[in-house]
py3Dmol code that shows the C-alpha trace and the ligand (Angstrom):
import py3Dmol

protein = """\
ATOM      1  CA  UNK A   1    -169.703  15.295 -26.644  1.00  0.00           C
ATOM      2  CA  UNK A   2    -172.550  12.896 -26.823  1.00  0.00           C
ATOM      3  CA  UNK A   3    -176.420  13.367 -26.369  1.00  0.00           C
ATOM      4  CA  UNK A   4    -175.997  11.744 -22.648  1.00  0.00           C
ATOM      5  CA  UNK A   5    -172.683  14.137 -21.819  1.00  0.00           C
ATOM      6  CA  UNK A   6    -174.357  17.176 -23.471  1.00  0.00           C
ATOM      7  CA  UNK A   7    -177.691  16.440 -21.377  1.00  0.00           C
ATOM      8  CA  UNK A   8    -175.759  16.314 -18.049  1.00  0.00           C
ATOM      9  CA  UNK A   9    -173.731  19.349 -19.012  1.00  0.00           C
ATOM     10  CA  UNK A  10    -176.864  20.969 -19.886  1.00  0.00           C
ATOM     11  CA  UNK A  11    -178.530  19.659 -16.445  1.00  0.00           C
ATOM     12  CA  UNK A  12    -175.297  21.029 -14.904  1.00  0.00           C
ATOM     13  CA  UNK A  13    -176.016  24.243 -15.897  1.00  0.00           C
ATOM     14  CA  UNK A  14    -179.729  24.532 -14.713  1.00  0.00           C
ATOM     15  CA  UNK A  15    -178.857  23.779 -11.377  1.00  0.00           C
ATOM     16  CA  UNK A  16    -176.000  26.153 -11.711  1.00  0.00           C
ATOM     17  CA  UNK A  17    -178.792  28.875 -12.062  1.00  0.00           C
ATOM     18  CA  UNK A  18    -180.749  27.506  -9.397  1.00  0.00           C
ATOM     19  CA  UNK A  19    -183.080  25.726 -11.618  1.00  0.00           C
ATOM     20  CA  UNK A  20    -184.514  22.029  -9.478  1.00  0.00           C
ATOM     21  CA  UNK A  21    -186.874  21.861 -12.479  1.00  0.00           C
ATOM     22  CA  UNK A  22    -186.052  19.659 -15.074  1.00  0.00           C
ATOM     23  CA  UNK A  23    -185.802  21.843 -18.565  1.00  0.00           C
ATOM     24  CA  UNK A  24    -188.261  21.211 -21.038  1.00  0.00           C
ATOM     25  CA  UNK A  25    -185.990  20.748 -23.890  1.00  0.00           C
ATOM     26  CA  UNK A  26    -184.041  17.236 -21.894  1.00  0.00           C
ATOM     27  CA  UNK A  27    -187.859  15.727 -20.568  1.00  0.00           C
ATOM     28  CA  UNK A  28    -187.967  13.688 -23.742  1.00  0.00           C
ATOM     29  CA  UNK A  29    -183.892  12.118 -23.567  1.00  0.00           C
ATOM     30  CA  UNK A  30    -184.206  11.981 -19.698  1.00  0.00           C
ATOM     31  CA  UNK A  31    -187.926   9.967 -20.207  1.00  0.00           C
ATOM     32  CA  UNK A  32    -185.119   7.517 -22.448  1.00  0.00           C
ATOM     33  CA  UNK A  33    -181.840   7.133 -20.678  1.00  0.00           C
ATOM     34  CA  UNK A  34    -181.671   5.800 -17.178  1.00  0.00           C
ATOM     35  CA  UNK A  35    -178.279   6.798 -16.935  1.00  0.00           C
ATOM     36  CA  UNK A  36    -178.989  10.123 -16.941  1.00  0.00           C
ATOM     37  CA  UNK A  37    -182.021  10.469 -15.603  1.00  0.00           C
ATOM     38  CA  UNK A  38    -180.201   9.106 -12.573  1.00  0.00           C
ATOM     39  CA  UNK A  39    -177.443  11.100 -12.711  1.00  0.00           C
ATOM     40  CA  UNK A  40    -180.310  14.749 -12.598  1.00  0.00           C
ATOM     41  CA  UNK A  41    -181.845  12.565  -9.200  1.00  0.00           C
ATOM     42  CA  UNK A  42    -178.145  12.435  -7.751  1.00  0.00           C
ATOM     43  CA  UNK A  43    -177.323  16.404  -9.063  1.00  0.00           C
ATOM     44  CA  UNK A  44    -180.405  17.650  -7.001  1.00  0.00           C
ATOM     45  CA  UNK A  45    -179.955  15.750  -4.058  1.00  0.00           C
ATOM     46  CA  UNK A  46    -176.541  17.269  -3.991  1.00  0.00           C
ATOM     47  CA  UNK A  47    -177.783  20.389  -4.539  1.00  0.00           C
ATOM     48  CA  UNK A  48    -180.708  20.245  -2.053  1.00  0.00           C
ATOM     49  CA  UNK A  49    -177.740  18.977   0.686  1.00  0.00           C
ATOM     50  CA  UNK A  50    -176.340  22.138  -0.028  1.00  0.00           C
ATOM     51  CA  UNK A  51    -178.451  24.558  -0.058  1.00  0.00           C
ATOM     52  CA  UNK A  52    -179.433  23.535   3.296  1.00  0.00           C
ATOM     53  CA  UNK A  53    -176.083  25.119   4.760  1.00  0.00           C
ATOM     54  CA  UNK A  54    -176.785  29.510   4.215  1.00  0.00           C
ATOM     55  CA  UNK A  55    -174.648  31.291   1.521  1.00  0.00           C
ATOM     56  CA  UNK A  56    -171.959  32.519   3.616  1.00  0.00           C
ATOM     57  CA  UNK A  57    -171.719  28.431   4.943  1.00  0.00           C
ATOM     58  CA  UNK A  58    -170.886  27.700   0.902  1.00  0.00           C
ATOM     59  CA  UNK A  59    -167.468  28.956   0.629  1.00  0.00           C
ATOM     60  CA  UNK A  60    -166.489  29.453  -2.967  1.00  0.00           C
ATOM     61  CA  UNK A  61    -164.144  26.488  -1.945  1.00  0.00           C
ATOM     62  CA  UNK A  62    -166.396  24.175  -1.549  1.00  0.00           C
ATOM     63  CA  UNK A  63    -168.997  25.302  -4.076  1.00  0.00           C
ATOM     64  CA  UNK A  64    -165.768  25.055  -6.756  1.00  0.00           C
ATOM     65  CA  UNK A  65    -164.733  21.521  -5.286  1.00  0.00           C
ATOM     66  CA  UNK A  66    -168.389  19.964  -5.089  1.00  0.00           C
ATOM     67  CA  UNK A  67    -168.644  20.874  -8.457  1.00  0.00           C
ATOM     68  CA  UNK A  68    -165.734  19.226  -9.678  1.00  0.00           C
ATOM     69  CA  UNK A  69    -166.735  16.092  -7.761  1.00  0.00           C
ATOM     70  CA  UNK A  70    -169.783  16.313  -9.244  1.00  0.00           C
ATOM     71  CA  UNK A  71    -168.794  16.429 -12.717  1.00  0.00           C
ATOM     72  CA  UNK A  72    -166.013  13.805 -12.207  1.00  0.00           C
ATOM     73  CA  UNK A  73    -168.600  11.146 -10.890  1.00  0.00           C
ATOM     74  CA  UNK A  74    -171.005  11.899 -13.670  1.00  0.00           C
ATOM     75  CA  UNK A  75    -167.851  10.856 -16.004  1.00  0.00           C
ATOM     76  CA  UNK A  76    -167.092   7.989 -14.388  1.00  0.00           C
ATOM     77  CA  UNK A  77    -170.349   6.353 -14.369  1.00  0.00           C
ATOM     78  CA  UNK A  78    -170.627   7.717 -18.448  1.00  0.00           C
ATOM     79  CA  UNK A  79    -167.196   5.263 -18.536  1.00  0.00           C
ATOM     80  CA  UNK A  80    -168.831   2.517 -16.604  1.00  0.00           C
ATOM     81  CA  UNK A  81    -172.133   2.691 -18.876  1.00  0.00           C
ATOM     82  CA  UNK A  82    -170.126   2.775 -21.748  1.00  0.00           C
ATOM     83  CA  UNK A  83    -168.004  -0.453 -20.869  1.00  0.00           C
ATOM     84  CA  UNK A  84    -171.131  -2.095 -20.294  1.00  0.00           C
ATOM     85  CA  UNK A  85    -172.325  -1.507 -23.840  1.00  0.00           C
ATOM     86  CA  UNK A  86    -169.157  -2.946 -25.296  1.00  0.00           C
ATOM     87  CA  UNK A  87    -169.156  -5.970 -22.863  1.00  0.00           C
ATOM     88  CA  UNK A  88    -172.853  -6.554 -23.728  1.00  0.00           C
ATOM     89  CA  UNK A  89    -171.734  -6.404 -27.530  1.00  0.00           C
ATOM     90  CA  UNK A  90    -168.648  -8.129 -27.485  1.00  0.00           C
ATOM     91  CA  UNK A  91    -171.062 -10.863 -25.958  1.00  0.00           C
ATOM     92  CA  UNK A  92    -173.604 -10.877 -28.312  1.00  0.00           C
ATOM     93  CA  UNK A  93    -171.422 -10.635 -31.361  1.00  0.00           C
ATOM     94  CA  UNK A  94    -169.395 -13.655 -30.026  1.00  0.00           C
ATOM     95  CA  UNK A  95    -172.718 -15.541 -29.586  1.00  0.00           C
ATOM     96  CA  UNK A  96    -174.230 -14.687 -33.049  1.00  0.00           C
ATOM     97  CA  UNK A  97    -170.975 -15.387 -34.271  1.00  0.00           C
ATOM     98  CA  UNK A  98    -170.991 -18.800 -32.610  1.00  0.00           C
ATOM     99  CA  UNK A  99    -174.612 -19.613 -34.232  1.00  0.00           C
ATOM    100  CA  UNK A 100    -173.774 -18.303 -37.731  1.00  0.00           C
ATOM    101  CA  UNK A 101    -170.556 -20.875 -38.029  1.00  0.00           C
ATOM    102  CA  UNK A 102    -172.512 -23.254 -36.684  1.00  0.00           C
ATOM    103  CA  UNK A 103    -175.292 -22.537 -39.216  1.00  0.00           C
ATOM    104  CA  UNK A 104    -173.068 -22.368 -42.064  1.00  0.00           C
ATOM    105  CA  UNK A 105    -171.075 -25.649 -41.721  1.00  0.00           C
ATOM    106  CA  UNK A 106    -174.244 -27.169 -41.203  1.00  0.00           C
ATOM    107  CA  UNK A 107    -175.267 -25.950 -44.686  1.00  0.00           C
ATOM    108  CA  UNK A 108    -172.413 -26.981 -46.544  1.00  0.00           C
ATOM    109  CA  UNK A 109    -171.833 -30.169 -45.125  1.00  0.00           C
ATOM    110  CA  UNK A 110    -175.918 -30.917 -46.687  1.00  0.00           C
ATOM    111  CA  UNK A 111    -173.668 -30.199 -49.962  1.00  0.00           C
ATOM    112  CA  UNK A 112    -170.498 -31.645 -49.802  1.00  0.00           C
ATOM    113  CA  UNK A 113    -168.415 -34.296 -47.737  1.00  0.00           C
ATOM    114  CA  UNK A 114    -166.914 -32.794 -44.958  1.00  0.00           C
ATOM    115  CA  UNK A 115    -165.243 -35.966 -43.856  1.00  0.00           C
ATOM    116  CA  UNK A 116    -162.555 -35.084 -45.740  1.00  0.00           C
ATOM    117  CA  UNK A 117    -161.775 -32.798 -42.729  1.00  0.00           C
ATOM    118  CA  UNK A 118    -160.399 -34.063 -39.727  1.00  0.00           C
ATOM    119  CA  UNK A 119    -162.560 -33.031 -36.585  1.00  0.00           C
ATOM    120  CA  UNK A 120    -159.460 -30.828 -35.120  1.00  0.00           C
ATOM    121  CA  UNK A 121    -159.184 -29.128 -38.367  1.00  0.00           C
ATOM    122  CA  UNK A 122    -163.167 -28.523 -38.504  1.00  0.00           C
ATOM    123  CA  UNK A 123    -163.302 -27.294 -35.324  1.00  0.00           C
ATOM    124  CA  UNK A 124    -160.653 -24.675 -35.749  1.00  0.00           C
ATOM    125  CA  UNK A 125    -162.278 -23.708 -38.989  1.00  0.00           C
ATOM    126  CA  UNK A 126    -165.168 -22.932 -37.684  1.00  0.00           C
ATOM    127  CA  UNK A 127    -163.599 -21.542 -34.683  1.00  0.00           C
ATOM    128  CA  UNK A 128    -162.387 -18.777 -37.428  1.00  0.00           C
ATOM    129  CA  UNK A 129    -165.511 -18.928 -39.111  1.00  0.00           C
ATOM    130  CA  UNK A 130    -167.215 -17.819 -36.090  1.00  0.00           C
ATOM    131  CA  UNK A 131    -164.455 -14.961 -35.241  1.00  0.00           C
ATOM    132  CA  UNK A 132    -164.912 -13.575 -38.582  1.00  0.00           C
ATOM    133  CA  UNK A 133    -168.761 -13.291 -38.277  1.00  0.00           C
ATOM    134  CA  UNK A 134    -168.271 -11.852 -34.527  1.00  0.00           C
ATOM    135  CA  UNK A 135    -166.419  -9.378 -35.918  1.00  0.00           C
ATOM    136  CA  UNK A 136    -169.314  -8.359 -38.839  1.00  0.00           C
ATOM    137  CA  UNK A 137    -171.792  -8.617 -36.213  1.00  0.00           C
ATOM    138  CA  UNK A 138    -169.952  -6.003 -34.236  1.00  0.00           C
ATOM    139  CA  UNK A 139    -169.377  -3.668 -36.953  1.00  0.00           C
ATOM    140  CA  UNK A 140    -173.407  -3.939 -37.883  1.00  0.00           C
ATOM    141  CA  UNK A 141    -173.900  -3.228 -33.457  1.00  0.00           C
ATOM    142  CA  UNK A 142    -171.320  -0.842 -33.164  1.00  0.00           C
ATOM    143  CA  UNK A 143    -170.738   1.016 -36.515  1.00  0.00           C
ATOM    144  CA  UNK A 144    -173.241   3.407 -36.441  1.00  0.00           C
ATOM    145  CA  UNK A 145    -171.247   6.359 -36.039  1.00  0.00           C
ATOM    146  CA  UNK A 146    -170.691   8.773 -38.914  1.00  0.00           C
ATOM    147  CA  UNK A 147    -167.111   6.632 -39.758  1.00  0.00           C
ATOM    148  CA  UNK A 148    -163.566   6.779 -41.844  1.00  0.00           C
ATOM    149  CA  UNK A 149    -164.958   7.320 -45.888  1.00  0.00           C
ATOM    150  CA  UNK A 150    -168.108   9.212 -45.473  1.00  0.00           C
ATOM    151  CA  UNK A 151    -169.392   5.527 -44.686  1.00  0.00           C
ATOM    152  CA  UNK A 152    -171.020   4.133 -41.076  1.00  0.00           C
ATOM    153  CA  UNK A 153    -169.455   0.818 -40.733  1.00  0.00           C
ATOM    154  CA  UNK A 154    -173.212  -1.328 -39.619  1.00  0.00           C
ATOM    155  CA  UNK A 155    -173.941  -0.617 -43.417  1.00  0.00           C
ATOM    156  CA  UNK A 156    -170.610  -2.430 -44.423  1.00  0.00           C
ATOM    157  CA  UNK A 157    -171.167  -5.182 -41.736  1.00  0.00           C
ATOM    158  CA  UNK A 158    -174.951  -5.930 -43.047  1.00  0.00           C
ATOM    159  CA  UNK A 159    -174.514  -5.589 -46.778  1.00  0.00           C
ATOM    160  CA  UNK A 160    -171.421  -8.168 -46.039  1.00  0.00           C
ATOM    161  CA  UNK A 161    -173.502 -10.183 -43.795  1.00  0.00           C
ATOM    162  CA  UNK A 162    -176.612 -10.150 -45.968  1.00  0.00           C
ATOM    163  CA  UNK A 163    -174.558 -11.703 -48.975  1.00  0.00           C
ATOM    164  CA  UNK A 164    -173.113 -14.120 -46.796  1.00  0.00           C
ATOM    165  CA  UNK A 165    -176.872 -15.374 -46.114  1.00  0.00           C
ATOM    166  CA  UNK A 166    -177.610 -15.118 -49.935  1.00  0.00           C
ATOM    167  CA  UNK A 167    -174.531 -17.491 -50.732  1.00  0.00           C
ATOM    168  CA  UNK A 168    -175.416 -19.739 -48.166  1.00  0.00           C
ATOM    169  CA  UNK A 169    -178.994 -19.966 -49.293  1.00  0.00           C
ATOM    170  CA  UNK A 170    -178.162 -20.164 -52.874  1.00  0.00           C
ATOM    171  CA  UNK A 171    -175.047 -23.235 -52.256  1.00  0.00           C
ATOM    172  CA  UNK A 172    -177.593 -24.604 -50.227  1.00  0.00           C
ATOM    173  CA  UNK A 173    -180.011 -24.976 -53.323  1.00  0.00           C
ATOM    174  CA  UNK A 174    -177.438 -25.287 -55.341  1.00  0.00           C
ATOM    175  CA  UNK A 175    -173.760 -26.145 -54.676  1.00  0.00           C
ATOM    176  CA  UNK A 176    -171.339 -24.975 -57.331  1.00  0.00           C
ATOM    177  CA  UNK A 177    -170.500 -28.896 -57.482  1.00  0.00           C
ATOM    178  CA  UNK A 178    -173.685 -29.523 -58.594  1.00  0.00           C
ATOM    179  CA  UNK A 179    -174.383 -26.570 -61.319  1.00  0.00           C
ATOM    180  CA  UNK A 180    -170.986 -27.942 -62.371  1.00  0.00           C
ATOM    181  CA  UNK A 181    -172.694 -31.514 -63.216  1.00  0.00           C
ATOM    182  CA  UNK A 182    -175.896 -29.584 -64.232  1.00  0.00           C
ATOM    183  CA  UNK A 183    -173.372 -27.916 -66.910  1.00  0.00           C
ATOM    184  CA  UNK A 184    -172.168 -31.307 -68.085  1.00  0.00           C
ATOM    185  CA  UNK A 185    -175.172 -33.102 -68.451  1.00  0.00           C
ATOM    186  CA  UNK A 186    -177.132 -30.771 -70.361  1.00  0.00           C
ATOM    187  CA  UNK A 187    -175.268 -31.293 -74.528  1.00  0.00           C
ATOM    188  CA  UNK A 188    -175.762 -27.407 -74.971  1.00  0.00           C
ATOM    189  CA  UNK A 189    -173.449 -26.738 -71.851  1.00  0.00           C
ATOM    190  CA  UNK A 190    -171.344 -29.566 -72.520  1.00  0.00           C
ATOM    191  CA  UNK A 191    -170.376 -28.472 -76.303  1.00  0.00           C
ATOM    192  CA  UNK A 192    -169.564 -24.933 -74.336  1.00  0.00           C
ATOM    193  CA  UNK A 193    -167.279 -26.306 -71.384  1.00  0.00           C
ATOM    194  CA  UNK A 194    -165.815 -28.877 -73.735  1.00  0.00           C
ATOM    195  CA  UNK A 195    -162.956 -26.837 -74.184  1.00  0.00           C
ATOM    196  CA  UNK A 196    -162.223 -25.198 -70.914  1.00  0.00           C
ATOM    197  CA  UNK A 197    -160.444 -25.970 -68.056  1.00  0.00           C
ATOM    198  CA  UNK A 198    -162.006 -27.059 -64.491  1.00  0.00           C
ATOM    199  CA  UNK A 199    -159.841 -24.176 -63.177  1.00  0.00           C
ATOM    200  CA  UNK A 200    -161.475 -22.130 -65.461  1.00  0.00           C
ATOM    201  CA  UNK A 201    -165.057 -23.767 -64.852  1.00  0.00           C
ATOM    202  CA  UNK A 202    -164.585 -23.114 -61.147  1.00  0.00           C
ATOM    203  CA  UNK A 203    -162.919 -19.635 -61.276  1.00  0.00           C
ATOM    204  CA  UNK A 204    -166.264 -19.010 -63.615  1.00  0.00           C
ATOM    205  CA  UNK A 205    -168.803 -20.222 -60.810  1.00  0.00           C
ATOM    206  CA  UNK A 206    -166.993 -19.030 -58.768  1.00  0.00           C
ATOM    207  CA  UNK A 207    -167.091 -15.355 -59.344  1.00  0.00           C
ATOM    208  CA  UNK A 208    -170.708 -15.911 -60.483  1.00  0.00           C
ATOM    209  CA  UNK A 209    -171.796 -16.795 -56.813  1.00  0.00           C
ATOM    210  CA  UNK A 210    -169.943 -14.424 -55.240  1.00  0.00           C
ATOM    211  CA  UNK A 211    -171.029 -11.480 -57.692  1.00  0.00           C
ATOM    212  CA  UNK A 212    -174.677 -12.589 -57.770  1.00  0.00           C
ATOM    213  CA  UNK A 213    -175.530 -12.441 -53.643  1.00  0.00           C
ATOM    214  CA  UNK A 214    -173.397  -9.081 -52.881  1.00  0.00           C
ATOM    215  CA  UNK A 215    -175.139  -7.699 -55.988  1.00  0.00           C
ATOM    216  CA  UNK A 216    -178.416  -8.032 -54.181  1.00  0.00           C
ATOM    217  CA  UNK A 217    -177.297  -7.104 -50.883  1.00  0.00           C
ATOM    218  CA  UNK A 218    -175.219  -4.001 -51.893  1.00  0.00           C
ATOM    219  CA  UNK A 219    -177.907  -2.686 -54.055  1.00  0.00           C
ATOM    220  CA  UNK A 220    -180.497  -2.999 -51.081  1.00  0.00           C
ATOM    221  CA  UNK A 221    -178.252  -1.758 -48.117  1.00  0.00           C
ATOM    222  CA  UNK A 222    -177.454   1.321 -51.289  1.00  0.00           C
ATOM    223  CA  UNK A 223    -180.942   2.376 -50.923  1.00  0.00           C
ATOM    224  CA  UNK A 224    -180.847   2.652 -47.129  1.00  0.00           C
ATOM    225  CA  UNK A 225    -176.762   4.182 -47.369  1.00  0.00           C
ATOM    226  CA  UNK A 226    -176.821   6.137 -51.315  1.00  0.00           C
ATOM    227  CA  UNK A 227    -172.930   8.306 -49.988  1.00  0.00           C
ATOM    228  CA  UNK A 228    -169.999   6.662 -51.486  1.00  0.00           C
ATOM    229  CA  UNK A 229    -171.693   4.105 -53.237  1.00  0.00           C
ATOM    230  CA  UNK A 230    -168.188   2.383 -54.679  1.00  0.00           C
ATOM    231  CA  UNK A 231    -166.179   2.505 -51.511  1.00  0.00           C
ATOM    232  CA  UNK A 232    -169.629   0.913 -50.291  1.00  0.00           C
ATOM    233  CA  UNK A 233    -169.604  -1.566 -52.375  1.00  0.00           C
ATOM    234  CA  UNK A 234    -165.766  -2.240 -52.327  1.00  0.00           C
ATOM    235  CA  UNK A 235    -165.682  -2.366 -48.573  1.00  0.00           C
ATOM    236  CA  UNK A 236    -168.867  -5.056 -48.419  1.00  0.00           C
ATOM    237  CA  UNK A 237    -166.959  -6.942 -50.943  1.00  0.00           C
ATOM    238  CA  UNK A 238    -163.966  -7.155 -48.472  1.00  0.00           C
ATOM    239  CA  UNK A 239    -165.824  -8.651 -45.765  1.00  0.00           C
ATOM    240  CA  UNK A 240    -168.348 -11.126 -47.893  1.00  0.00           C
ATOM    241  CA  UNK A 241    -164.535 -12.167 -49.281  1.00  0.00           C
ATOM    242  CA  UNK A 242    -163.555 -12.950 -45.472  1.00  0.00           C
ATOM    243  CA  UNK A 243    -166.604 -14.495 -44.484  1.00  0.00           C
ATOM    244  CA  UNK A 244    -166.802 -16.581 -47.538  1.00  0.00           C
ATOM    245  CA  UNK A 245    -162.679 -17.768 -47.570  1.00  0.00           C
ATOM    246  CA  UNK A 246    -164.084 -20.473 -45.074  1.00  0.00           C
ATOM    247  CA  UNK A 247    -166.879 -21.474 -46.634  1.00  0.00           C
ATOM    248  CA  UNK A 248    -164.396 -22.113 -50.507  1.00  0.00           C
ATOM    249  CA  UNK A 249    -162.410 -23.964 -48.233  1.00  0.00           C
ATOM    250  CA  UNK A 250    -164.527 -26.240 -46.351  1.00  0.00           C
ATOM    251  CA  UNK A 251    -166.068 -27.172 -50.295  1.00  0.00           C
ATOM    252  CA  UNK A 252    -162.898 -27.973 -51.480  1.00  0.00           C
ATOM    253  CA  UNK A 253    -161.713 -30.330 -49.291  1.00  0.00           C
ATOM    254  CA  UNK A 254    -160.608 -33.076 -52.153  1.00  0.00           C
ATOM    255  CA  UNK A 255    -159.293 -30.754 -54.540  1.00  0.00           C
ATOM    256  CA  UNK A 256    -156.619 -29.704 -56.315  1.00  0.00           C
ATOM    257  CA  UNK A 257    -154.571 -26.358 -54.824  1.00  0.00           C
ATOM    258  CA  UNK A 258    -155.038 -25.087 -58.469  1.00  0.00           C
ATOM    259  CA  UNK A 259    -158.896 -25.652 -58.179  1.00  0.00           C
ATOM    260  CA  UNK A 260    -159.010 -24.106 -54.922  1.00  0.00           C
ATOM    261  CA  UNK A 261    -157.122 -20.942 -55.954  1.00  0.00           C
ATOM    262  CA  UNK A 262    -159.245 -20.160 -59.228  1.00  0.00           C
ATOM    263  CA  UNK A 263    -162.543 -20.876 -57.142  1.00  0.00           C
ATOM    264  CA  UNK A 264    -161.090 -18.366 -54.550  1.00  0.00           C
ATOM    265  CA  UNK A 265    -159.758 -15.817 -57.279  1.00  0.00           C
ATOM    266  CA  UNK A 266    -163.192 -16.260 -59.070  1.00  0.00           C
ATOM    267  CA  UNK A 267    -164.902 -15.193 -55.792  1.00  0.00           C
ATOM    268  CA  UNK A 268    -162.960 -12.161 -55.269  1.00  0.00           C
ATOM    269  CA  UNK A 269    -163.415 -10.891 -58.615  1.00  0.00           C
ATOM    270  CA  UNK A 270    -166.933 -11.116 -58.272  1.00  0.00           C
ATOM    271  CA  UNK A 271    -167.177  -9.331 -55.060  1.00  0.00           C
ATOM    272  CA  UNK A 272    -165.177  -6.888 -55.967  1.00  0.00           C
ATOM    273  CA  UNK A 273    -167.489  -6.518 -58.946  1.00  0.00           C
ATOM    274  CA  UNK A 274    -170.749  -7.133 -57.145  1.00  0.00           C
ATOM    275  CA  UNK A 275    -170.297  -4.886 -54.261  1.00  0.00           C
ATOM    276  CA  UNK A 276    -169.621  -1.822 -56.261  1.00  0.00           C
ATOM    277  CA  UNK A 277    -172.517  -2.196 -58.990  1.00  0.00           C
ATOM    278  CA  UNK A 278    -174.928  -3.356 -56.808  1.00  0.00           C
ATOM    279  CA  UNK A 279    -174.613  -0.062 -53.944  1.00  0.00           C
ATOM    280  CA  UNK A 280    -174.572   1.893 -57.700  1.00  0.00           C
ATOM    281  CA  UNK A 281    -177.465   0.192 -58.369  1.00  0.00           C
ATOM    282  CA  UNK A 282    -178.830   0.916 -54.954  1.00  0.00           C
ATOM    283  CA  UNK A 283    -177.717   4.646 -54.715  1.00  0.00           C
ATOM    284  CA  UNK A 284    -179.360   5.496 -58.256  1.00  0.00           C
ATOM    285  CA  UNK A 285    -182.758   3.552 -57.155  1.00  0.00           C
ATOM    286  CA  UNK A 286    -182.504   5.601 -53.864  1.00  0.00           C
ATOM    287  CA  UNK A 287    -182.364   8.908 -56.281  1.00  0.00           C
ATOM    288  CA  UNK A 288    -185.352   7.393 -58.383  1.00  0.00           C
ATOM    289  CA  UNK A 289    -187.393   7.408 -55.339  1.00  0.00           C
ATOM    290  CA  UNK A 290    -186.336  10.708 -53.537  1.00  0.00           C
ATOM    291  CA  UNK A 291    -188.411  12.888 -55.705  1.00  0.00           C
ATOM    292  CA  UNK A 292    -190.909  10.522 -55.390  1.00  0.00           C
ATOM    293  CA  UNK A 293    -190.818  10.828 -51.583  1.00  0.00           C
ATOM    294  CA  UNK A 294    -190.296  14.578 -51.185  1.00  0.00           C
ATOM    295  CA  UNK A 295    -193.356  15.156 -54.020  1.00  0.00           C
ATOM    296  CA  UNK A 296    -195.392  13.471 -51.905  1.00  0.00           C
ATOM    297  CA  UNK A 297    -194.597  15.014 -48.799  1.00  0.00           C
ATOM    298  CA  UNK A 298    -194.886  18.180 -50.455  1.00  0.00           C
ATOM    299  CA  UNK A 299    -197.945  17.636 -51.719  1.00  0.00           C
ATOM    300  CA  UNK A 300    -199.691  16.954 -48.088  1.00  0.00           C
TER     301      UNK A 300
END
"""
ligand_1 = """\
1
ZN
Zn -178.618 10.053 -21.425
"""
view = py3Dmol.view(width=600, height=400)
view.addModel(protein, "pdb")
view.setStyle({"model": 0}, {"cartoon": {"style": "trace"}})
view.addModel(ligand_1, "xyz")
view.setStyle({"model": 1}, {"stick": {}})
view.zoomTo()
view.show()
């Protein structure tokens, strides 16, 4: 039962004893919540209609079957309410969704030639793009209940969307195309990547920018979510790997399918990293503070 069905229920009740008032204890969530604040207006004037007729006019009967129709109409506008929350978040994930993609080509294609691309196969890339951040977006809108793990899904969904904004902004300073020529210009680099492979250099880089923004992310959402820090941290990883898949892609349009694969490998090794020791790191920051916090408020 939820706060709005426990209220009613509650509200139920009152009248039940012949109460009109509203209790004490349901002024504040009534003040809040339309719905049910309607809902008391509608239970009274029921009740009022009633108790217009005398006692011996109520048969049990009726009393039984108003009640029923009561409750069943209070359930079927909880349905309709609820339908409109997942409409109004289907839209707005789909929206943000839209925007991020959007956003995100926009950033890459600062950093690398997208021409390689044919417009058809942009647009259906960032047609995915955009379904894969709707569907972060609605985890962060609708995963706030206490989920699967020990772990509320919004945490997941921002710490995943967070890095995503990191990579971006970090590609966007610096490409891994262009750290790559960084690496061969300067000699000290050079001697060092003499010897290895580009798969190697790119599986490398790769990891490195995926590990580096969930890192940060996972170790900031860990402070505000401390429970299950690994799963925490594995489960980010997951989605920053999703939401990133398209963004790989998109930079290595001229490549080779070896390239592409280390780059990719790299980045899931590093998220898979990243994720878990930065919500470690978060989680044992949140435990530095706690005493910290309680001292304080013990102190007042
Ligand atoms: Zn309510």
């Amino acid at each position: 039962m939820n706060r709005c069905e426990q209220t009613q229920f509650e509200l139920t009740n009152a009248l039940a004893e012949g109460n009109l008032h509203t209790p004490a204890e349901l002024q504040a969530h009534l003040r809040g919540c339309a719905t049910c604040r309607q809902a008391w207006q509608e239970m009274r004037l029921t009740w009022r209609a009633l108790g217009a007729l005398t006692e011996e006019e109520v048969p049990a009967k009726l009393w039984q079957t108003t009640r029923a129709r009561v409750l069943r109409e209070l359930e079927r506008e909880q349905a309709n309410a609820e339908s409109a929350r997942v409409g109004k978040s289907a839209l707005v994930s789909v929206t943000l969704g839209v925007v991020f993609s959007v956003a995100s080509v926009w950033v890459l294609g600062q950093k690398s030639d997208l021409s390689a691309f044919s417009p058809q196969v942009l647009l259906s890339m960032g047609a995915a793009w955009a379904a894969l951040y709707a569907v972060a977006v609605l985890l962060v809108m609708r995963g706030d209940s206490e989920a699967r793990y020990g772990i509320a899904a919004r945490w997941v969904g921002i710490a995943g969307l967070a890095a995503m904004g990191l990579s971006l902004a970090l590609t966007g300073s610096c490409s891994i195309g262009q750290a790559l020529d960084y690496c061969k210009m300067s000699p000290a680099m050079r001697h060092l990547f003499a010897g290895v492979q580009s798969q190697t250099q790119y599986f490398l880089l790769g990891s490195l920018y995926s590990l580096l923004p969930l890192l940060i992310a996972s170790a900031i959402v860990g402070i505000k979510a401390p429970r299950r820090p690994v799963v925490l941290g594995l489960m980010a990883g997951g989605v920053f790997v999703a939401l990133t898949l398209p963004a790989i892609l998109l930079q290595c349009g001229a490549f080779s399918v070896g390239v592409s694969l280390s780059w990719i490998f790299g980045s899931v090794v590093g998220s898979l990293v990243g994720g878990p020791v930065g919500s470690l790191a978060g989680a044992a920051l949140y435990r530095q503070l706690r005493p910290v916090h309680t001292g304080a408020g013990a102190a007042t």
